[in-house]
N, C-alpha and C positions, 0 to 999 in steps of 0.2 A: 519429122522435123527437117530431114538432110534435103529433102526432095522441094519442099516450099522453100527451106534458103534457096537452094541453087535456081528454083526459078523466079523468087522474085529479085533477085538479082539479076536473072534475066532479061527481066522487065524491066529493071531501071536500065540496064544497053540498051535497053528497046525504046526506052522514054530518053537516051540522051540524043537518041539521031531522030529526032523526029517520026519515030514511027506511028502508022496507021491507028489511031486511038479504039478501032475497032478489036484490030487484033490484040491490043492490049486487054480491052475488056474480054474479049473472047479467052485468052491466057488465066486471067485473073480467075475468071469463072471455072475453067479447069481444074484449076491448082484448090478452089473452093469445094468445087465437085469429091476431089481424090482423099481432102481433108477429112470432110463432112461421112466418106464411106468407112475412112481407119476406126474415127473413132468411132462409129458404128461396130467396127471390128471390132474392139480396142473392150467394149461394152459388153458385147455379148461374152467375151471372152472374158474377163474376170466375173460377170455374173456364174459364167459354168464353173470356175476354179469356186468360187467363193459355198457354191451350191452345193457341188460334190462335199468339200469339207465338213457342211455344217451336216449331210446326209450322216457322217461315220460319227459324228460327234454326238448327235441326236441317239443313234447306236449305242454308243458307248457309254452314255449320262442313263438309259434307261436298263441295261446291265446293271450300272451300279446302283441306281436302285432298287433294282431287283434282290440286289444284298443287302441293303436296308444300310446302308453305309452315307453318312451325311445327307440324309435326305430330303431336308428344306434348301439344300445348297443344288444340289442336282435336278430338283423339281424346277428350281427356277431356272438352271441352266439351260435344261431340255425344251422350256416354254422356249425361252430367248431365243435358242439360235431357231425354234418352231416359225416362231411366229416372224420372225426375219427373212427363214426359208418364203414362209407364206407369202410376206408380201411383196418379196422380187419375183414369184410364181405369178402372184397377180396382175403386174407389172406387164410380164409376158404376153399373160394371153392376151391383153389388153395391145398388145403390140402388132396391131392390123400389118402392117405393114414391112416389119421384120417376118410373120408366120409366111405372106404372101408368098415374102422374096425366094424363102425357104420350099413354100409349096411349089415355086417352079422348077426345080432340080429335083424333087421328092414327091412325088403326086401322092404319098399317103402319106405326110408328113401331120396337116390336119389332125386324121383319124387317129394316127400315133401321139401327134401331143395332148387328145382330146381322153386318150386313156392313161395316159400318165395323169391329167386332173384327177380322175378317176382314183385312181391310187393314191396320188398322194392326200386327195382330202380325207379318203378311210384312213391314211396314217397319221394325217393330221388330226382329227377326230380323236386317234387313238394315245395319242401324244396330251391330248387337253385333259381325257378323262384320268392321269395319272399324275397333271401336275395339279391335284385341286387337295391334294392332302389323303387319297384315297389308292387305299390299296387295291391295285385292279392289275390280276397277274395274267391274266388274259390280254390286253392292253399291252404290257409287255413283252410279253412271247409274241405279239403278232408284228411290232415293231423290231425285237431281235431277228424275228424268220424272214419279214418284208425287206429291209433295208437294204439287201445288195440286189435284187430285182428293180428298186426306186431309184438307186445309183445306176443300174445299165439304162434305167430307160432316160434318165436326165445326160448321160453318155450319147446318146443317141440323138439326142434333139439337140445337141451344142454341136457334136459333129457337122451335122445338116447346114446347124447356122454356118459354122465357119466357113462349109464349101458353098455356100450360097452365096459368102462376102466375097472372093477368093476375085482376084483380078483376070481378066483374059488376055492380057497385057503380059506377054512372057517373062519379061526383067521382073517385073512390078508382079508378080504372078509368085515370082521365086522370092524374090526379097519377103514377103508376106506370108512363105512357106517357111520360108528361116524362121522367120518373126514371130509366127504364131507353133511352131515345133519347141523353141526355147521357150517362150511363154506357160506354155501347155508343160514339157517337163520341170521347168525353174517351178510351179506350182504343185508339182505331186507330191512331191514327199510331207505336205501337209497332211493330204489325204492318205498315205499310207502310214503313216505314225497315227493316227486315229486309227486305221485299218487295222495294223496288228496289235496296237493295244487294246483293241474290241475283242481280238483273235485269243490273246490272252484270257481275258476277263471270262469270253467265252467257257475257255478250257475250265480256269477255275471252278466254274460254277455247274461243273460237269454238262457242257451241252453239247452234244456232237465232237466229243473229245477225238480222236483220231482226226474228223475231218477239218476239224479249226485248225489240229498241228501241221497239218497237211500246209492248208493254205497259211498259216502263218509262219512255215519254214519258207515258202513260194515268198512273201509279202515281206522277209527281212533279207531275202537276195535281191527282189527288187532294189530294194531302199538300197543296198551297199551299191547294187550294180548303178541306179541312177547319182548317189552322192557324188562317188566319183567321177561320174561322167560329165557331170556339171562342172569337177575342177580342171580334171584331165582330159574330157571326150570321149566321146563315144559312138563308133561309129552306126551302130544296130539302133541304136536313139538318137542318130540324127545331132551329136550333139561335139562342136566343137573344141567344149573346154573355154577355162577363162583364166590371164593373166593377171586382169585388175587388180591393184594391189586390194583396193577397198572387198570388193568379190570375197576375192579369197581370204582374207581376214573374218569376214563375218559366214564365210562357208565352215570355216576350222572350226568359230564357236558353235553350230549348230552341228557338226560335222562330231565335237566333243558332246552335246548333250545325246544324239542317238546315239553314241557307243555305249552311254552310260544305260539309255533305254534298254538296247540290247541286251546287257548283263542280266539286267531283271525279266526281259519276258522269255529267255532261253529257261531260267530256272527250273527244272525238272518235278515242282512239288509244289504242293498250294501257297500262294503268299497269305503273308500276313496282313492286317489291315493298315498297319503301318506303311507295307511295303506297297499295299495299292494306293495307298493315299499320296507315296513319293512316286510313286511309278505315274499317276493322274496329274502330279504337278511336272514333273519334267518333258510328260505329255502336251501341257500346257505353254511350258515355256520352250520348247521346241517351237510350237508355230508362231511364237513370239518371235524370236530369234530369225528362223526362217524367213517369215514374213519381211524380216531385211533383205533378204539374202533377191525375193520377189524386186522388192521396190527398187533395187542399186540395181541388179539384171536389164527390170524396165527404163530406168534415169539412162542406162547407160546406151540402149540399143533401139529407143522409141525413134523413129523416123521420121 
């Protein structure tokens, strides 16, 4: 937004001395040009934020039915964010001309998004046979084992995109580095408060217990280490911190719901069902919360 004021402001100096109508058109076209590639940017780029999230969610909803814990609520959950996944996937491939852009800095970029279809329709397959009222533990187990190998590889095909959009224009190169480093962190801890509450669930339900504690002592340092970095910065993330009064008001409420997340998946001993049902709603109303914390970041820093 800073970049099209300042130039059509430009333009109107340029239209009060009579300038060459050409070069205005020519201008005008530019400023169209730079528009039209952000929000290109702008696109792919909450598609992957939004992608990743519903990957750990999908995770997490077929865990808990694997506990047989609210089960026509979870069935439907799991469909939802499924078939949501699906049809921004669809969306993609269908996207001739974003994979191009992509195939030209990544000559097996194709082949690589052509195996990720690959996987995610067995997962998605696997995903439908469980939300039809049927118990299918197989189906489950293959979605708990797949999901962080569907996460690195939709990881992989946003990265691409993003250096594919990336300006060659050094200013405009950097500004867009800022732009999309804050974007990219202001949206993880969605994904990670799914992550280790999956990480939990995991443990509970005795699966790979050592190694889930592993990664989900790993995946509640992250979380501390990015909260903060988002108010105060950071420099290893790339991240300056923020004054905002608004920012940080609605950082402190979400910043208060993960402490409280904390307390319960540190707990050393199985929860109870209660406490997974509180633990799944404050889950919930984290990315609620958060999701502010997204959109004030974007209002405030969109160019």
């Amino acid at each position: 937004m800073l970049i099209k004021k300042i130039t059509l402001l430009l333009l109107a100096g340029v239209q009060s001395i009579s300038a060459n109508s050409n070069l205005i058109t020519s201008l005008t076209e530019i400023v169209n040009q730079v528009e039209e590639k952000k929000h290109k940017h702008k696109k792919v780029l909450n598609y992957a934020f939004k992608q990743r999230m519903r990957i750990e969610l999908i995770a997490r909803d077929a865990i808990l039915l694997s506990m047989n814990l609210n089960n026509d609520l979870y069935r439907k959950e799991i469909l939802k964010n499924a078939n949501l996944f699906n049809i921004n996937f669809t969306k993609l491939m269908e996207s001739k001309e974003e994979i191009d852009t992509a195939e030209r800095i990544d000559k097996g970029f194709k082949e690589e998004l052509n195996k990720l279809k690959v996987t995610w329709l067995e997962f998605y397959k696997n995903i439908q046979s469980i939300s039809d009222k049927k118990k299918n533990k197989e189906a489950l187990n293959f979605i708990e084992e797949n999901n962080m190998a569907l996460l690195n590889d939709i990881d992989y095909v946003f990265t691409t995109f993003i250096k594919a959009y990336q300006s060659r224009d050094k200013l405009e190169a950097s500004m867009n580095h800022f732009q999309t480093v804050l974007y990219s962190q202001v949206g993880k801890p969605r994904m990670y408060i799914n992550k280790l509450v999956k990480e939990r669930l995991f443990m509970h339900t005795n699966i790979h217990i050592q190694e889930n504690k592993k990664t989900l002592d790993e995946s509640i340092k992250k979380m501390d280490k990015l909260m903060k970095g988002l108010k105060d910065g950071d420099k290893e993330l790339e991240l300056n911190g923020t004054e905002d009064v608004e920012i940080v008001k609605q950082l402190l409420v979400a910043q208060n719901i993960w402490e409280e997340i904390k307390k319960m998946v540190i707990v050393n001993r199985k929860l109870t069902e209660k406490e997974i049902e509180e633990l799944v709603n404050k889950n919930n109303k984290f990315i609620t919360e958060h999701t502010k914390v997204v959109e004030l970041t974007r209002k405030l820093n969109d160019m």
